[in-house]
N, CA, C and O of each residue as an XYZ file, in Angstrom:
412
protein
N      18.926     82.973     -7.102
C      18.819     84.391     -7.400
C      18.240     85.132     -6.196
O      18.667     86.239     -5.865
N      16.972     84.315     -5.357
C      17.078     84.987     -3.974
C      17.935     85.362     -3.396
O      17.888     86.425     -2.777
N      19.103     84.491     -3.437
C      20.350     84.776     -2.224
C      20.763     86.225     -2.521
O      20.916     87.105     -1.674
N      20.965     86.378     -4.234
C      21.785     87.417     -4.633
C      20.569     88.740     -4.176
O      21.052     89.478     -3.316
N      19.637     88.998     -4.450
C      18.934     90.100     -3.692
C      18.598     90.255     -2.132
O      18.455     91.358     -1.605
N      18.525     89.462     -1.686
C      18.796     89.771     -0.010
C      20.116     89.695      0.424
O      20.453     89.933      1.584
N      20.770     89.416     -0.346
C      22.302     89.771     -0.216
C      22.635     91.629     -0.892
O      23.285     92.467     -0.266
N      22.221     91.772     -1.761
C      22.202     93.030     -2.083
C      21.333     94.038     -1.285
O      21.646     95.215     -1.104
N      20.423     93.556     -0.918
C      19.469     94.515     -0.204
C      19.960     94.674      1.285
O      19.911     95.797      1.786
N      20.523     93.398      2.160
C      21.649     93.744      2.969
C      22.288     95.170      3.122
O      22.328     96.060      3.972
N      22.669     94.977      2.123
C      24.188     96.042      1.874
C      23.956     96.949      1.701
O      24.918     97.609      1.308
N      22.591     97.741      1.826
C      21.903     99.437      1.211
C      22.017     99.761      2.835
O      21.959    100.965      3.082
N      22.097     99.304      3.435
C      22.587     99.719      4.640
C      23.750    100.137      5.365
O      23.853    100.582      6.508
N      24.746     99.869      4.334
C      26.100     99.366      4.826
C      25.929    101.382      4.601
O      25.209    102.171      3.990
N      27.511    101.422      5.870
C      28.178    102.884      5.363
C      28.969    102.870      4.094
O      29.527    101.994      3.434
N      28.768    104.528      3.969
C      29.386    104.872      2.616
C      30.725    104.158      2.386
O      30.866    103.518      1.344
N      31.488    104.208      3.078
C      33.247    104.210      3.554
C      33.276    102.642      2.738
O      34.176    102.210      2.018
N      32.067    102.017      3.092
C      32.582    100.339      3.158
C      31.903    100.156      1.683
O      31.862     98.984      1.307
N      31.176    101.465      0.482
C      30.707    100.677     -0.693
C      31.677    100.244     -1.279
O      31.317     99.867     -2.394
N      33.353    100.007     -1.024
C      34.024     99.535     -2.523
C      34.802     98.683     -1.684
O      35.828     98.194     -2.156
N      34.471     98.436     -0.529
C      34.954     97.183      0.362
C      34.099     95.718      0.400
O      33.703     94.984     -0.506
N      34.010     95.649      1.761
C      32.630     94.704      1.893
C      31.355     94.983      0.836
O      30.965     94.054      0.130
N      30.814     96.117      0.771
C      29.366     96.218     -0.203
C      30.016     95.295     -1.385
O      29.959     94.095     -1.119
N      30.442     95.520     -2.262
C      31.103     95.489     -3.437
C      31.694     93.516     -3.619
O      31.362     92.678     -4.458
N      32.477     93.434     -2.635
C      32.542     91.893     -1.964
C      31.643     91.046     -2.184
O      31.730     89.950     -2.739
N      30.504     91.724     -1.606
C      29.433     90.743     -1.074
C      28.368     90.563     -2.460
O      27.720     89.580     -2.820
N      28.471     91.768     -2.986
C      27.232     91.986     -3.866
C      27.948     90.892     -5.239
O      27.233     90.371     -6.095
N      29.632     90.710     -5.165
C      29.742     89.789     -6.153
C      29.776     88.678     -6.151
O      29.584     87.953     -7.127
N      30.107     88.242     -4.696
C      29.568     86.941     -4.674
C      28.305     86.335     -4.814
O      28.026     85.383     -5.544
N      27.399     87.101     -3.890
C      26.300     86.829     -4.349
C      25.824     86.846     -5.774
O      24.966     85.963     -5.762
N      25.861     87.219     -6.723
C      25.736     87.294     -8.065
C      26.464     86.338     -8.973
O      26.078     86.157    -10.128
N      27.878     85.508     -8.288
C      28.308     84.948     -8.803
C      27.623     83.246     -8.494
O      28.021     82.274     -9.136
N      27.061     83.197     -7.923
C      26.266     81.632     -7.415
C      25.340     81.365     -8.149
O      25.218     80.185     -8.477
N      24.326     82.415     -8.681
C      23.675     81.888     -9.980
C      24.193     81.680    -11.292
O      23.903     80.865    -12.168
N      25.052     82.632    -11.223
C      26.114     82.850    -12.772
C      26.896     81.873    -13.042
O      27.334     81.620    -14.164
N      27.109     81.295    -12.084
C      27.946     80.318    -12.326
C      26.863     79.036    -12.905
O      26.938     78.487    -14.004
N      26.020     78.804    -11.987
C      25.081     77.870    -11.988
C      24.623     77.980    -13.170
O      24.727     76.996    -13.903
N      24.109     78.978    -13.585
C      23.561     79.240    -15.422
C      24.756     78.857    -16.126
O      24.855     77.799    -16.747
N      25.620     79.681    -16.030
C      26.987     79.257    -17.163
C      27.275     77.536    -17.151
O      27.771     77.114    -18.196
N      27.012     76.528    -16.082
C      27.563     75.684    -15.825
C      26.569     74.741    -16.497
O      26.876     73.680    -17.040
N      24.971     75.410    -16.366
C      23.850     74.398    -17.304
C      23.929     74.303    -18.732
O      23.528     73.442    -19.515
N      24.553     75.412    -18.894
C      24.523     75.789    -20.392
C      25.873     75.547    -21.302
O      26.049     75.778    -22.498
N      26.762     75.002    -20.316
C      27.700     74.278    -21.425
C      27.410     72.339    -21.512
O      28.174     71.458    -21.904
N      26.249     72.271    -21.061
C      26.103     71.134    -22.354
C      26.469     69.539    -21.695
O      26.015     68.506    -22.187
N      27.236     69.576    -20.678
C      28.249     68.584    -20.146
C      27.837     68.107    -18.417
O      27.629     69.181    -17.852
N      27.753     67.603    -17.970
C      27.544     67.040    -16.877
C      29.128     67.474    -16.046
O      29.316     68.142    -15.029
N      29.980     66.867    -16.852
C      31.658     67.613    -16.272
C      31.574     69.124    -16.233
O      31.944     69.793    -15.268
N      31.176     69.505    -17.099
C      31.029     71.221    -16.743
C      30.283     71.667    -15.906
O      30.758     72.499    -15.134
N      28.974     71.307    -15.773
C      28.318     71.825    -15.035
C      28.518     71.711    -13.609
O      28.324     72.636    -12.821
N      29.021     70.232    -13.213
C      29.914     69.987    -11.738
C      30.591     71.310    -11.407
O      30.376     72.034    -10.434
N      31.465     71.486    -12.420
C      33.110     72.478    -12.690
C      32.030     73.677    -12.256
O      32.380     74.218    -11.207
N      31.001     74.128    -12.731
C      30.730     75.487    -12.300
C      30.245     75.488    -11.067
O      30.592     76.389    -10.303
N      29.246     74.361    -10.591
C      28.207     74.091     -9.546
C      29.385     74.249     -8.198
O      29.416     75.209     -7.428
N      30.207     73.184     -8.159
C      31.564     73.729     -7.140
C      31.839     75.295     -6.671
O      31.719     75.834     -5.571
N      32.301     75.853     -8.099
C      32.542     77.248     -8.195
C      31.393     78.013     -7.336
O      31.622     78.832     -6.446
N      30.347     77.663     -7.696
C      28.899     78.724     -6.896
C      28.923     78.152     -5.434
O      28.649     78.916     -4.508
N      29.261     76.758     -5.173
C      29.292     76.337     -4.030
C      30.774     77.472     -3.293
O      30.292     78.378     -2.612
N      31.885     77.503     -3.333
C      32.585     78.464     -3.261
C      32.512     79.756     -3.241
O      33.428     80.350     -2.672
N      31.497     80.477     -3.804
C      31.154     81.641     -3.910
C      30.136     81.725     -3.169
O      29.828     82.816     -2.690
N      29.311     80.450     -2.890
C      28.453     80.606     -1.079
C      28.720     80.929      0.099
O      28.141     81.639      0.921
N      30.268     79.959      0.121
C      30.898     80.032      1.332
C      31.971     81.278      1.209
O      32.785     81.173      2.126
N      32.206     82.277      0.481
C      32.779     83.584     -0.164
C      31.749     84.344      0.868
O      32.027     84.782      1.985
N      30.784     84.372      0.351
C      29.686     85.216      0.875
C      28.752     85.468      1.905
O      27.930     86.332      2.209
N      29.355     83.961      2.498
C      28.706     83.693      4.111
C      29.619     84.210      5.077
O      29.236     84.827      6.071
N      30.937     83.953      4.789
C      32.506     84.712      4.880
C      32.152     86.363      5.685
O      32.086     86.858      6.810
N      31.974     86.793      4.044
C      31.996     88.175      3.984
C      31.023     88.522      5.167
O      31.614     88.804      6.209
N      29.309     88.569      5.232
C      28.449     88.500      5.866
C      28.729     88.354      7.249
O      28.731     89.341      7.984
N      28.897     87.539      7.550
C      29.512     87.131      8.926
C      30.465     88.043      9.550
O      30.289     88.519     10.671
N      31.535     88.295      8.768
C      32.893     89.237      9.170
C      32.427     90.624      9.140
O      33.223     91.505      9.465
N      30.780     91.041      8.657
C      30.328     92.526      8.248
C      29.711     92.704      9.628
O      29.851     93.726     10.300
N      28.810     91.313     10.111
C      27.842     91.593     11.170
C      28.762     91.572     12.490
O      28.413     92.252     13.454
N      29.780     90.899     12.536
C      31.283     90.725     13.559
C      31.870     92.327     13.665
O      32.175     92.832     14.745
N      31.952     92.876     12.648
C      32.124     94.112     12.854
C      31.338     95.774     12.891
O      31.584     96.959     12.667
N      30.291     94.887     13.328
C      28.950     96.059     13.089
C      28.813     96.538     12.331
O      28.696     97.747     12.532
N      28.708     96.082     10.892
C      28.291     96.946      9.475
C      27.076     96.419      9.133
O      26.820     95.215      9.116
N      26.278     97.365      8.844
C      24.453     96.556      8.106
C      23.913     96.322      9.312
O      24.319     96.942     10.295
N      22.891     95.365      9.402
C      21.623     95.034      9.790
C      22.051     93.608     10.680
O      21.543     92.687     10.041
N      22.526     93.234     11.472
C      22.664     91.977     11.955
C      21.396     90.807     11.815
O      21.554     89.618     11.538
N      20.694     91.188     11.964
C      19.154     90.633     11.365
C      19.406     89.721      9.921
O      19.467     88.515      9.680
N      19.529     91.124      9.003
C      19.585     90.763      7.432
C      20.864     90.041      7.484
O      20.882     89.022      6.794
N      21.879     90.301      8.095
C      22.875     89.577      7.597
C      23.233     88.079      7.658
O      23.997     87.384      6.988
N      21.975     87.688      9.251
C      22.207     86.369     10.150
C      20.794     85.786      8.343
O      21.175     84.775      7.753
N      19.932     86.226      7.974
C      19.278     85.785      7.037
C      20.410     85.321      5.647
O      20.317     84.300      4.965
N      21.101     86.053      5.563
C      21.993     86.016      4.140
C      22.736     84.284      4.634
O      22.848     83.277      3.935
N      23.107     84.503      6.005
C      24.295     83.416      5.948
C      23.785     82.149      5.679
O      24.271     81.268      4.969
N      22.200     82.153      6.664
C      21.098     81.101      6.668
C      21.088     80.524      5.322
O      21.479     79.390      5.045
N      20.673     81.279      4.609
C      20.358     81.404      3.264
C      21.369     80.837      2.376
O      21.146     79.876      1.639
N      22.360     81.380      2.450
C      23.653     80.676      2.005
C      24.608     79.175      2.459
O      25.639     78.680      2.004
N      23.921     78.892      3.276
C      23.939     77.584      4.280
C      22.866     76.716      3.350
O      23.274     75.647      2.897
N      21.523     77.136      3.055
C      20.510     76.486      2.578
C      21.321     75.727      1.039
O      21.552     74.579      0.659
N      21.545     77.069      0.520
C      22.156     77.192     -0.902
C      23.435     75.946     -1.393
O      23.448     75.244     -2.405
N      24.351     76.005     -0.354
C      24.830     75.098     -0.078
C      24.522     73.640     -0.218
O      24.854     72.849     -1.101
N      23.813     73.475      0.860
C      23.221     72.083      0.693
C      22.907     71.331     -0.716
O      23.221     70.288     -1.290
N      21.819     72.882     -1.004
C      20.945     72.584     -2.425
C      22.242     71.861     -3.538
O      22.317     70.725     -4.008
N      23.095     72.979     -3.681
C      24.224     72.517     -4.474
C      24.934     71.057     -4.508
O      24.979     70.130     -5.317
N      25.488     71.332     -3.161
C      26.087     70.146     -2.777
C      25.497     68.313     -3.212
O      26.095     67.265     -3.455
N      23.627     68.834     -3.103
C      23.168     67.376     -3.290
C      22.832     67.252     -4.883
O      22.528     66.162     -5.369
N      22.930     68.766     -5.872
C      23.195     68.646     -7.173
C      24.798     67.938     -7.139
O      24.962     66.892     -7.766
N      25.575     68.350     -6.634
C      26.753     67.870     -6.949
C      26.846     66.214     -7.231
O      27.072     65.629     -8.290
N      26.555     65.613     -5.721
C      26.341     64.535     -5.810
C      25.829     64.033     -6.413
O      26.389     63.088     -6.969
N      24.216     64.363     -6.760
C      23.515     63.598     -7.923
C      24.114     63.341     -9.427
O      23.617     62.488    -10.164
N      25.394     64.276     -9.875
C      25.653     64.408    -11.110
C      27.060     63.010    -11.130
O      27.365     62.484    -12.200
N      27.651     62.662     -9.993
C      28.889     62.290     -9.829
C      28.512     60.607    -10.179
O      29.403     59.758    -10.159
């Protein structure tokens, strides 16, 4: 849920032009990596929860994507944004060694 607010807080920077582009992009991926992760604990199943944990893992690399291609083109804070990707790199991992542990 960190990721998803310094990923959002990122983006209060962004220009107007880009809120229903990149802002909008970014702010759902980020939001979708816990959501998934909750939805994926809460059906009950070790197979499901993989099935979602993947999905948020995907929606990391969605959002490290986006981030990257925002600070490449001078939108936002290059600072905040080199933090988001970090961050989403971390996130990654974290996932990845849930993944494994469940397999």
């Amino acid at each position: 849920m960190d990721l998803a607010v310094i990923a959002r807080d990122a983006t209060e920077t962004f220009p107007r032009d880009e809120r229903f582009e990149l802002t909008r992009q970014i702010r759902r991926a980020a939001a979708s990596i816990p959501s998934n992760i909750a939805e994926g604990a809460g059906r009950g199943s070790d197979k499901d929860f993989r099935r979602f944990l993947r999905i948020a893992y995907g929606s990391a690399c969605e959002l490290e994507t986006q981030v990257r291609l925002a600070a490449r083109c001078a939108i936002g804070d290059g600072s905040e944004l080199d933090q988001v990707a970090q961050r989403c790199d971390r996130v990654r991992a974290l996932l990845s060694g849930l993944i494994k542990s469940l397999d």
